[in-house]
C-alpha positions as CSV (number, residue, x, y, z in Angstrom):
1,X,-3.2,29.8,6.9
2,X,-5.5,27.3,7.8
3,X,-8.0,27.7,11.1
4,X,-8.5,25.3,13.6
5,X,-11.7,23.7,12.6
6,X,-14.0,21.6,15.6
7,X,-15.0,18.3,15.0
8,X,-18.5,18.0,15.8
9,X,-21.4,20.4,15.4
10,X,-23.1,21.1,17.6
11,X,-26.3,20.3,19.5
12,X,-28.7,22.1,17.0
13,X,-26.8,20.4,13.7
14,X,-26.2,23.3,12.7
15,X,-23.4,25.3,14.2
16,X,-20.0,24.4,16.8
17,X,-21.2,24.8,20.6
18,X,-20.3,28.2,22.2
19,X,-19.8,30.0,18.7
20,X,-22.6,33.1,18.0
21,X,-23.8,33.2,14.6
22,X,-21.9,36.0,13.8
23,X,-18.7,33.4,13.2
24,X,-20.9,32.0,10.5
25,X,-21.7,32.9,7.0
26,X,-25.1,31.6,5.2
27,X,-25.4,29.6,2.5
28,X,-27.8,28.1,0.3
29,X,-27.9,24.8,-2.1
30,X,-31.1,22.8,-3.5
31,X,-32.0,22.0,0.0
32,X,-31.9,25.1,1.6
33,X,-30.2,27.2,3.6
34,X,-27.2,26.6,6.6
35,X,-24.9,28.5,8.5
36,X,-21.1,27.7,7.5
37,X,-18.2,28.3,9.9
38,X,-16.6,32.0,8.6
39,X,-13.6,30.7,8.1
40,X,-14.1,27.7,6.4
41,X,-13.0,27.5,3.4
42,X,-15.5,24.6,2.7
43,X,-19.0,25.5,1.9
44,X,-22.7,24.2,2.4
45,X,-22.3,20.6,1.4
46,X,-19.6,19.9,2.8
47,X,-21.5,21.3,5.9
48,X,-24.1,18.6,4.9
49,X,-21.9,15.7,4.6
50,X,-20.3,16.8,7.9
51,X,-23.4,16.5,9.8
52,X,-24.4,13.2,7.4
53,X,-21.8,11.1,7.7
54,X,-20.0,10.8,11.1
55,X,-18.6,7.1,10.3
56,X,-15.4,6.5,10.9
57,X,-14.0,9.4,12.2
58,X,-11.4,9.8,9.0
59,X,-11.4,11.8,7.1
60,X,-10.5,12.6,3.4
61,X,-7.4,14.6,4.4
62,X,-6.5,11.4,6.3
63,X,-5.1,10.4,2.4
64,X,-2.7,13.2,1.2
65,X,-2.6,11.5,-2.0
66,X,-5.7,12.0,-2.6
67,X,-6.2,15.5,-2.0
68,X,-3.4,16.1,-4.4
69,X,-5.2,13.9,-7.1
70,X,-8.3,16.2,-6.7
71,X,-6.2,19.0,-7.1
72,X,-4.6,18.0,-9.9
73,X,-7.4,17.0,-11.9
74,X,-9.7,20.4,-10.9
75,X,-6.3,22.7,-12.2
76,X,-6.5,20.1,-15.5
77,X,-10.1,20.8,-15.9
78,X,-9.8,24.3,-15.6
79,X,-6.8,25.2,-18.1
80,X,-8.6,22.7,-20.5
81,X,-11.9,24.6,-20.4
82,X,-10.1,27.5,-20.8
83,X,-8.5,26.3,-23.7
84,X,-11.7,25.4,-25.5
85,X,-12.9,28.7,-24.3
86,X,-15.5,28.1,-21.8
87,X,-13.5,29.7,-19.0
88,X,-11.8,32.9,-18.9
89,X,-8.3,34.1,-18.1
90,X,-9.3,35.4,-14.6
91,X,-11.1,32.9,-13.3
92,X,-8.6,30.0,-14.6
93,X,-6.0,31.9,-13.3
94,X,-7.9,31.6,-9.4
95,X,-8.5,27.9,-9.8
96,X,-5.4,27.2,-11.0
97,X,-3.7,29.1,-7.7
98,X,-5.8,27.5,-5.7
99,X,-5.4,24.4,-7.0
100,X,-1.9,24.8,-6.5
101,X,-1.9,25.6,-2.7
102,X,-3.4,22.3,-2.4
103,X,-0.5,20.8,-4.4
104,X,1.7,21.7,-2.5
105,X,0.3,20.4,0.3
106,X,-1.8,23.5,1.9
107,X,-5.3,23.8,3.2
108,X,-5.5,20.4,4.5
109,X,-7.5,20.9,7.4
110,X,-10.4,22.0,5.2
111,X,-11.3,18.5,3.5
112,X,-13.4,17.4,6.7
113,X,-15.7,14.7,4.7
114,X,-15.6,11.4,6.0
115,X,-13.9,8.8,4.0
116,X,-17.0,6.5,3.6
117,X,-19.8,8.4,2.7
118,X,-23.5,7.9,0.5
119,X,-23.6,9.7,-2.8
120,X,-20.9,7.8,-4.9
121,X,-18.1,10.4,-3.4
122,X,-20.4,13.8,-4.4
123,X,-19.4,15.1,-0.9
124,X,-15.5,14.7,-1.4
125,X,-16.2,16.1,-4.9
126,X,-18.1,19.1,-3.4
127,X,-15.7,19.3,-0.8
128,X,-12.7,20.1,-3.3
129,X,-15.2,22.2,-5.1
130,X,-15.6,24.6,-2.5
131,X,-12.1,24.7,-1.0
132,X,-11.0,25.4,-4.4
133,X,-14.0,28.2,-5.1
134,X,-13.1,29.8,-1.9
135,X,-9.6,29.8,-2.1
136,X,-9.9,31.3,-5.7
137,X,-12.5,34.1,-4.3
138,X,-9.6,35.3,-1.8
139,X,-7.4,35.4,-4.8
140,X,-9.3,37.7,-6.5
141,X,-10.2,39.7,-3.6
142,X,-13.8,38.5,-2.8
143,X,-15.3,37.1,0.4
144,X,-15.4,33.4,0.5
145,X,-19.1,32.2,0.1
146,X,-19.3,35.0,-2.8
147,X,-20.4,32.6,-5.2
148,X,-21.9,35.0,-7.7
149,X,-18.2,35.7,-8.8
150,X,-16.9,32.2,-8.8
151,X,-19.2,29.2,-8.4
152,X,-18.3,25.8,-6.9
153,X,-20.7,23.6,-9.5
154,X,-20.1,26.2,-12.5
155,X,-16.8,27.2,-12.6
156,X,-14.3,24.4,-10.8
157,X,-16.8,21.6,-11.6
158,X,-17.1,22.7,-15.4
159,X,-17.1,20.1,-17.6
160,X,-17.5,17.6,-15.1
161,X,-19.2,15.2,-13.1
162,X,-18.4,13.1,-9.7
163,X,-18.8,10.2,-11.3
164,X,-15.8,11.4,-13.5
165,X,-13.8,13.2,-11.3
166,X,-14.0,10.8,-8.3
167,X,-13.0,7.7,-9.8
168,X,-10.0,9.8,-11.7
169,X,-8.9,10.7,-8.1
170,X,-8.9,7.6,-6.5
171,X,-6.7,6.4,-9.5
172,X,-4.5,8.6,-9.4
173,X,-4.2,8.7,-5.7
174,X,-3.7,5.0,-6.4
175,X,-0.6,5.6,-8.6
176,X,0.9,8.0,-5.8
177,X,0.7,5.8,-3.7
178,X,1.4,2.8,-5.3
179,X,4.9,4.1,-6.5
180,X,5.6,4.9,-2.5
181,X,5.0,1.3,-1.9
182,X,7.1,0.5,-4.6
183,X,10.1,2.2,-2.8
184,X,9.5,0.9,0.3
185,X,9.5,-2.8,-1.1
186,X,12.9,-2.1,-3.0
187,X,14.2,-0.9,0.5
188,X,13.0,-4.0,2.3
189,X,14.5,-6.4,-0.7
190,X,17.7,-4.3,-0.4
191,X,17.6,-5.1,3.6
192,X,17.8,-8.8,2.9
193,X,20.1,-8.8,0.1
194,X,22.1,-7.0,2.5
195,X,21.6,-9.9,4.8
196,X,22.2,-12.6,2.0
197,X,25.1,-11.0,1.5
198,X,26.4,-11.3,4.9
199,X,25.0,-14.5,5.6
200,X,26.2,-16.6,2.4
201,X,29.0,-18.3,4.3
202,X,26.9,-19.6,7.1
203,X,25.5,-23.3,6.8
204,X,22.6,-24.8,8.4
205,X,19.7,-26.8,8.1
206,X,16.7,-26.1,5.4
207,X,13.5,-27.7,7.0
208,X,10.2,-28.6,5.5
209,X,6.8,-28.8,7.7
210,X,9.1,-27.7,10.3
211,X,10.8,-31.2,10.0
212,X,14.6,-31.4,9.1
213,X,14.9,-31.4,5.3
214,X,19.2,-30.9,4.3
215,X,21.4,-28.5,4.4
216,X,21.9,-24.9,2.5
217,X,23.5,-21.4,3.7
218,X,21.5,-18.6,5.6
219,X,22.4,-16.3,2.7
220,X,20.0,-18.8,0.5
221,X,17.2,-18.3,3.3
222,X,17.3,-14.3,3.0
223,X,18.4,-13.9,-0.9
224,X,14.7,-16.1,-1.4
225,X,12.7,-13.6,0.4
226,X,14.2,-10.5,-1.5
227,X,13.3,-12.5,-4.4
228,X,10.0,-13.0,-3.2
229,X,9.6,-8.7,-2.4
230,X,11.4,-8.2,-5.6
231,X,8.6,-10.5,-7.7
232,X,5.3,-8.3,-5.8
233,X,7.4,-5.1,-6.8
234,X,6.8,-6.3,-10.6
235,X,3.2,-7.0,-10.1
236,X,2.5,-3.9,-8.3
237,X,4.1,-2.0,-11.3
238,X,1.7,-4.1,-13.7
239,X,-1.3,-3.4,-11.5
240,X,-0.3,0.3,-11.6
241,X,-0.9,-0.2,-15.4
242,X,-4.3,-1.0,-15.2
243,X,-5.3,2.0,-12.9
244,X,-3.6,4.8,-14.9
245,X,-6.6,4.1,-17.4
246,X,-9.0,6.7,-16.1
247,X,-12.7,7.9,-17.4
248,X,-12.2,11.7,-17.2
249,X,-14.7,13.2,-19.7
250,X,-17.6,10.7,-19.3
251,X,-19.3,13.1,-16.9
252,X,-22.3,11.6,-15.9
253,X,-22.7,7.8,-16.9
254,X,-19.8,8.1,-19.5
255,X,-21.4,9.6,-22.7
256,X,-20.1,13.3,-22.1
257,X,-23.1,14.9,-21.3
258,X,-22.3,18.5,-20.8
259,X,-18.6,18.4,-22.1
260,X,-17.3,19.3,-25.4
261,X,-16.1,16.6,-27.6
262,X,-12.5,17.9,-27.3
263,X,-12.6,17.7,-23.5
264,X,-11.8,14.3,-22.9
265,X,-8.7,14.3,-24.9
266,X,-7.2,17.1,-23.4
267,X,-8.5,17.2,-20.1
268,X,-6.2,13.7,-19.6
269,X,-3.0,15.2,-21.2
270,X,-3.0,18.4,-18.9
271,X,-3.9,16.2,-16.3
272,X,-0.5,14.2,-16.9
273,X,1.6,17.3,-17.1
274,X,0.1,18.8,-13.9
275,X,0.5,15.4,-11.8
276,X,3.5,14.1,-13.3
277,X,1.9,10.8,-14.2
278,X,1.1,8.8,-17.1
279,X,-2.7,8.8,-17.3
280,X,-4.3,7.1,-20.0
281,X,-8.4,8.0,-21.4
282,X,-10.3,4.9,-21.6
283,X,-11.6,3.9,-24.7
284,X,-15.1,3.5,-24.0
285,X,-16.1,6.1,-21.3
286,X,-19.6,4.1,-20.7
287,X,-18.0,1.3,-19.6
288,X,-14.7,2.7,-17.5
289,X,-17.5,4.7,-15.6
290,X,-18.8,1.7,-14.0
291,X,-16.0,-1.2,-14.4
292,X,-14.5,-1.4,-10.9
293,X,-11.9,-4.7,-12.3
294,X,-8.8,-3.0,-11.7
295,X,-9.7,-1.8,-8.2
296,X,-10.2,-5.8,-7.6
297,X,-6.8,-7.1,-9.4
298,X,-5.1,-4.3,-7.4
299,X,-6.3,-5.0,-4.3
300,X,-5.3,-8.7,-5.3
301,X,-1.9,-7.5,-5.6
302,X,-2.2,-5.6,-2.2
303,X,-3.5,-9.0,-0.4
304,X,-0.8,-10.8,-2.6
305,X,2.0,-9.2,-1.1
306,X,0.4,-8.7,2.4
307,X,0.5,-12.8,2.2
308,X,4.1,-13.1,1.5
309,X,5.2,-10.3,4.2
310,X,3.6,-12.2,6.9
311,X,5.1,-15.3,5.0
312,X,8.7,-14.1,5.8
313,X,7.8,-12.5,9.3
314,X,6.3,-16.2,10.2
315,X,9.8,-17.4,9.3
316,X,11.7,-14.2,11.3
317,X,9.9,-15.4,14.1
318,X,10.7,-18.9,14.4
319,X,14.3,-18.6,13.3
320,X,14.9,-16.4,16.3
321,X,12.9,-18.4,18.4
322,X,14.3,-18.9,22.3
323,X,16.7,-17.2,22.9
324,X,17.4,-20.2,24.7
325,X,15.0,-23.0,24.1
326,X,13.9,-22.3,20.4
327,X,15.8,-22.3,17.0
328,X,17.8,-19.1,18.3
329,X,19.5,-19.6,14.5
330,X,19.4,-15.5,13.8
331,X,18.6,-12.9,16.4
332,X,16.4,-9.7,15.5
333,X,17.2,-6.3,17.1
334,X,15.4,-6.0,20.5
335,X,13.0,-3.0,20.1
336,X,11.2,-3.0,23.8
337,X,10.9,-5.0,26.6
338,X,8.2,-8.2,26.0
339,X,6.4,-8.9,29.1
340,X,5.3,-6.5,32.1
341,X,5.7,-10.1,34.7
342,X,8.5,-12.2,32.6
343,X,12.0,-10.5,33.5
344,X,14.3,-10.2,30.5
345,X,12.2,-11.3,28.0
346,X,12.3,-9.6,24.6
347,X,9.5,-10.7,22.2
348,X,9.8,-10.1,18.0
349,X,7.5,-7.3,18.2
350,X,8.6,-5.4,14.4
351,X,7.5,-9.2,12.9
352,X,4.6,-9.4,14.9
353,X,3.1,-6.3,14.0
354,X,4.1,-6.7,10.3
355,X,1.8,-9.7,10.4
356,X,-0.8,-7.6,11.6
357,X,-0.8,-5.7,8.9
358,X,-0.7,-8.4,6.4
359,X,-4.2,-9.8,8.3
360,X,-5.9,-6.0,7.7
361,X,-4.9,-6.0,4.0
362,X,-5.9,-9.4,3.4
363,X,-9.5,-8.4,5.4
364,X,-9.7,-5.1,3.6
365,X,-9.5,-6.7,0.0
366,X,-12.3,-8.8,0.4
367,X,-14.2,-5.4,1.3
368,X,-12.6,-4.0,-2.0
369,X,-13.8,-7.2,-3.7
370,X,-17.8,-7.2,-2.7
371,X,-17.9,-3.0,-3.0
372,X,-16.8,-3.6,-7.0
373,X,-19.7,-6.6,-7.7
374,X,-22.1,-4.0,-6.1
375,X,-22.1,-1.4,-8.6
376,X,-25.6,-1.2,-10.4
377,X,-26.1,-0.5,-13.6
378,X,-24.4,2.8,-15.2
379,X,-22.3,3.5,-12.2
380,X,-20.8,1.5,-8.7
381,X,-22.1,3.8,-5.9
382,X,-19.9,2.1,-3.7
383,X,-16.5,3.6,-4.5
384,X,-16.1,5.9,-1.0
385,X,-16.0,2.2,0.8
386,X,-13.3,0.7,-1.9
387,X,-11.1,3.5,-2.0
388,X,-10.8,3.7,2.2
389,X,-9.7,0.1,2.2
390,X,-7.4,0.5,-1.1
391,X,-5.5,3.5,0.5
392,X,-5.5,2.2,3.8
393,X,-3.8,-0.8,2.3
394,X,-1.2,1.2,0.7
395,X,-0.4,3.3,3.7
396,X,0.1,0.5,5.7
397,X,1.8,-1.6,3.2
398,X,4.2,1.1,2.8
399,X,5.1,1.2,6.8
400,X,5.2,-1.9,7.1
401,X,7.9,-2.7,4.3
402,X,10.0,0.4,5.8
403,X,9.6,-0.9,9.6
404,X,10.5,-4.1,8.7
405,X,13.7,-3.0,7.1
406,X,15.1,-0.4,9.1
407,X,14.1,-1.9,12.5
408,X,14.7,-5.2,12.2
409,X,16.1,-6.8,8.8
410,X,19.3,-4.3,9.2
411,X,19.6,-5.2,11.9
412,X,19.9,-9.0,12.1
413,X,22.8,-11.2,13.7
414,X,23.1,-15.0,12.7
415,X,24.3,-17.3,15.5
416,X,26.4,-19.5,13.3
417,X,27.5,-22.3,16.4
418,X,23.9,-23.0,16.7
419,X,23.4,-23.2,13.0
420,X,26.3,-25.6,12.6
421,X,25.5,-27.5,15.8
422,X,21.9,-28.0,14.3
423,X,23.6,-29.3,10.7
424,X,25.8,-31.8,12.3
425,X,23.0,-33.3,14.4
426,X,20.2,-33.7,11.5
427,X,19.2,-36.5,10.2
428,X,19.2,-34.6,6.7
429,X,22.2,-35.2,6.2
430,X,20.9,-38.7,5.2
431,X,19.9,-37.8,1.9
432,X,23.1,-37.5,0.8
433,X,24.0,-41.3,1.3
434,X,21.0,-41.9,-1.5
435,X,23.5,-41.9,-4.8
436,X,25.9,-44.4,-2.8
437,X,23.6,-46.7,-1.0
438,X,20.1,-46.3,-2.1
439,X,17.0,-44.4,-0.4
440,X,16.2,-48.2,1.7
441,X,19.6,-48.2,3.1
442,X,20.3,-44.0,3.7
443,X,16.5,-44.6,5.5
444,X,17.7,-47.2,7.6
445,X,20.7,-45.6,8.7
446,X,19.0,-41.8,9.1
447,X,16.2,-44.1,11.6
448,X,19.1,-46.0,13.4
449,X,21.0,-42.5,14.1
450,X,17.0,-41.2,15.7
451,X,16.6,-44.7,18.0
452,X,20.2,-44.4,19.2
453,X,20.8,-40.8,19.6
454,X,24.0,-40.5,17.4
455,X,24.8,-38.3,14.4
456,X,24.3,-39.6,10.7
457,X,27.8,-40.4,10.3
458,X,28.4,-42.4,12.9
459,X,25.4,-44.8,12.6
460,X,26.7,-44.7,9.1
461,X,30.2,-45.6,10.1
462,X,28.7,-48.9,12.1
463,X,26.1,-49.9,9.1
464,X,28.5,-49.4,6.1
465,X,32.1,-49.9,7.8
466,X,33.0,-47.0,5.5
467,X,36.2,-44.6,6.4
468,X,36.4,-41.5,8.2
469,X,37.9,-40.0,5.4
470,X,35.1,-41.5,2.9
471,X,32.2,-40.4,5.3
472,X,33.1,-36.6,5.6
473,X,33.3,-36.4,2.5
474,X,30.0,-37.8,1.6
475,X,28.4,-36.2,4.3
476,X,30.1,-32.6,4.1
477,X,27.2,-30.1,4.3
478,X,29.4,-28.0,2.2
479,X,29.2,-30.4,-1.0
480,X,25.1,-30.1,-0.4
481,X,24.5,-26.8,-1.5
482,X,24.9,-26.4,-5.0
483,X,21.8,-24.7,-6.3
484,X,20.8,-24.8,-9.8
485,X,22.0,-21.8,-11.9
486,X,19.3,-18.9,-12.1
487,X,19.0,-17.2,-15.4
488,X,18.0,-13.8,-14.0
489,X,19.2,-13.0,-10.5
490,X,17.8,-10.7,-8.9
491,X,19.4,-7.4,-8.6
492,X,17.0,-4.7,-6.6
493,X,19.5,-1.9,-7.4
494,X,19.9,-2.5,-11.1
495,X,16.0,-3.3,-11.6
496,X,14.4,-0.8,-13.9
497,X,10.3,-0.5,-14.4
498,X,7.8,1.2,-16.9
499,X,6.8,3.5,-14.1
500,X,10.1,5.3,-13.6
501,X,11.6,4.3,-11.0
């Protein structure tokens, strides 16, 4: 069970205010010694990194994901040095329980290191480290912090380096989360099919630079923006791709130092059947160890989508614009009442806070993009940064897609008086007198119809002296939507991907 842990240390760095160093344990690293809370399962460095890096206040258990891709890949390491016989049953056994509690979700509160943090991620390494050591101590039957018996660095950090495991973690975090995002898109996309669907009998006017353009049907509107989540979905699996390849094995800088030549190999395919993902060993371990490319393409993707989110919640907002003195074309669910001095007024707050998040992703990938050009040399020491804004973009990505759905897409109602009202007043309507009388004389009439107030078809009626018969039939709204035929419509329920969904 895990203990409630304070957040600060306190006054003397060293241990929480009020607490007698009898509720602490001592231990020692490199640097020293310092008293640990007893009942921590974390250890000394952690301690250090607590103390070290008070940044943001979020932690590394503030990403689930990620916790479970450390786990994963520490349970890997161990059955795979115990394979090649470097481990032994007993100890393999420990990690690999404790490595499963935090599988399944356990032990949480014990990864206290802050998500940005010096040292290329050593401190979220060490942090898993020592959980892990402690938890597997308990297991078999020894005081935490008895690391005679089973060592943090020698035991659940066999065979590896930080600069191996941390990078495989954020990938694979990556993936996890990445495939949530991909179900939360295919929800929204359903949403607005959904809508299409219900709206592909309703007319109204298209409109370009917020102008009048011609006619087409709401269903059009909403089918194009599933299209448009359904397209992100595909490059989001493709980005997906390119993070699966991983460096486990390199150690150090990527040449292996300190792992068997069989390690690699077989530290990636136990890491697949333990996390249930396709992981893939780079080629050249040298250069995956300090290539951050895919972070960047990824985070492209991230911004990508992020852009066409607030794209369609620009459009939510204007459509239902009013109620009364705006577009008022669709109406969005009311969430909450909009204004603490304005009675009755109900502003589009599930839109407006979608956009929102589209501006933080589109900030956070240019953080991505200048923490990949600063790696140096053998190794990019600024992964901790890049990782926080990649997860954080997922996370709210992935809220954002599910909000937008089920509190406001679902929920849409189309006003279709106003929508016709607005067709049978444009001057749009225009275009389709081009094929009988030329663009000069549709022009003319569609400027008359402005300076005198009337509709299209009557100024057309005076300039041409055509029929009422002749005229609504040239000018039926209904005979201007024809699109052209797509080749591959989309079909959110039927689409299929490489990673499984």
């Amino acid at each position: 069970m895990d203990s409630s842990l304070p957040d600060n240390p306190g006054a003397d760095g060293n241990r929480q205010a009020g607490q007698s160093p009898a509720e602490h344990r001592m231990e020692s690293d490199c640097l020293g010694s310092l008293p640990v809370p007893a009942d921590a399962l974390y250890g000394i460095q952690t301690q250090r990194a607590i103390h070290n890096y008070n940044i943001t206040g979020v932690r590394i258990s503030h990403y689930p994901e990620f916790i479970k891709a450390l786990a994963a890949i520490k349970k890997a390491a161990a059955l795979a040095n115990n394979r090649l016989g470097l481990l032994d049953d007993e100890r393999t056994q420990a990690i690999a329980y404790a490595c499963d509690q935090l599988l399944a979700g356990k032990h949480r509160a014990h990864f206290r290191v802050d998500v940005i943090q010096g040292g290329a991620g050593t401190s979220s390494n060490m942090n898993a480290n020592e959980v892990i050591a402690n938890l597997a101590l308990e297991r078999l039957g020894h005081p935490r912090g008895d690391y005679a018996r089973l060592h943090p660095n020698n035991h659940v950090n066999l065979s590896q380096s930080t600069n191996d495991v941390y990078p495989t973690a954020i990938r694979l975090a990556l993936v996890y989360m990445g495939l949530n995002l991909h179900k939360a898109m295919g929800r929204l996309a359903r949403a607005l099919e959904d809508r299409a669907r219900r709206f592909a009998h309703i007319i109204k006017i298209g409109r370009t630079q917020l102008q009048d353009a011609v006619p087409m049907t709401l269903g059009q509107e909403f089918h194009a923006w599933a299209i448009m989540v359904g397209e992100d979905r595909q490059r989001l699996v493709e980005a997906l791709d390119l993070v699966r390849e991983i460096n486990l094995g390199g150690t150090a800088i990527g040449t292996g130092i300190n792992a068997p030549d069989d390690y690699p190999a077989l530290a990636v395919k136990l890491l697949c059947e333990v996390s249930g993902q396709k992981m893939i060993l780079a080629e050249n371990l040298v250069e995956a160890t300090q290539d951050a490319g895919a972070y960047v393409q990824f985070s492209g993707v991230l911004k990508r989508t992020a852009v066409k989110l607030s794209k369609i919640c620009n459009d939510l907002r204007l459509l239902s614009s009013g109620p009364r003195c705006g577009l008022g074309e669709i109406k969005l669910p009311e969430m909450a009442p909009g204004s603490s001095i304005m009675p009755g007024k109900v502003n589009p707050v599930i839109p407006e806070v979608v956009n929102q998040i589209a501006f933080q992703v589109i900030g956070s990938d240019l953080t991505v993009t200048l923490a990949a050009e600063a790696g140096q040399l053998e190794l990019n020491a600024m992964e901790p940064v890049l990782a926080h804004n990649l997860f954080g973009s997922l996370m709210l990505l992935k809220r954002g897609c599910l909000t937008l759905a089920d509190k406001c897409v679902s929920g849409i109602e189309a006003d279709e008086a106003r929508c016709r009202a607005f067709v049978e007043q444009s001057l749009g309507l225009a275009t389709a007198l081009v094929p009988h009388v030329g663009y000069e004389s549709a022009s003319h009439i569609a400027r008359a119809a402005l300076h005198k107030g009337v509709s299209v078809a009557e100024a057309a009626a005076e300039m041409l002296g055509w029929s009422a018969e002749r005229l609504a039939e040239v000018l039926d709204p209904g005979q201007m939507l024809a699109p052209l035929p797509s080749p591959r419509p989309y079909s959110p329920d039927g689409e299929e991907c490489s990673c499984g969904i």
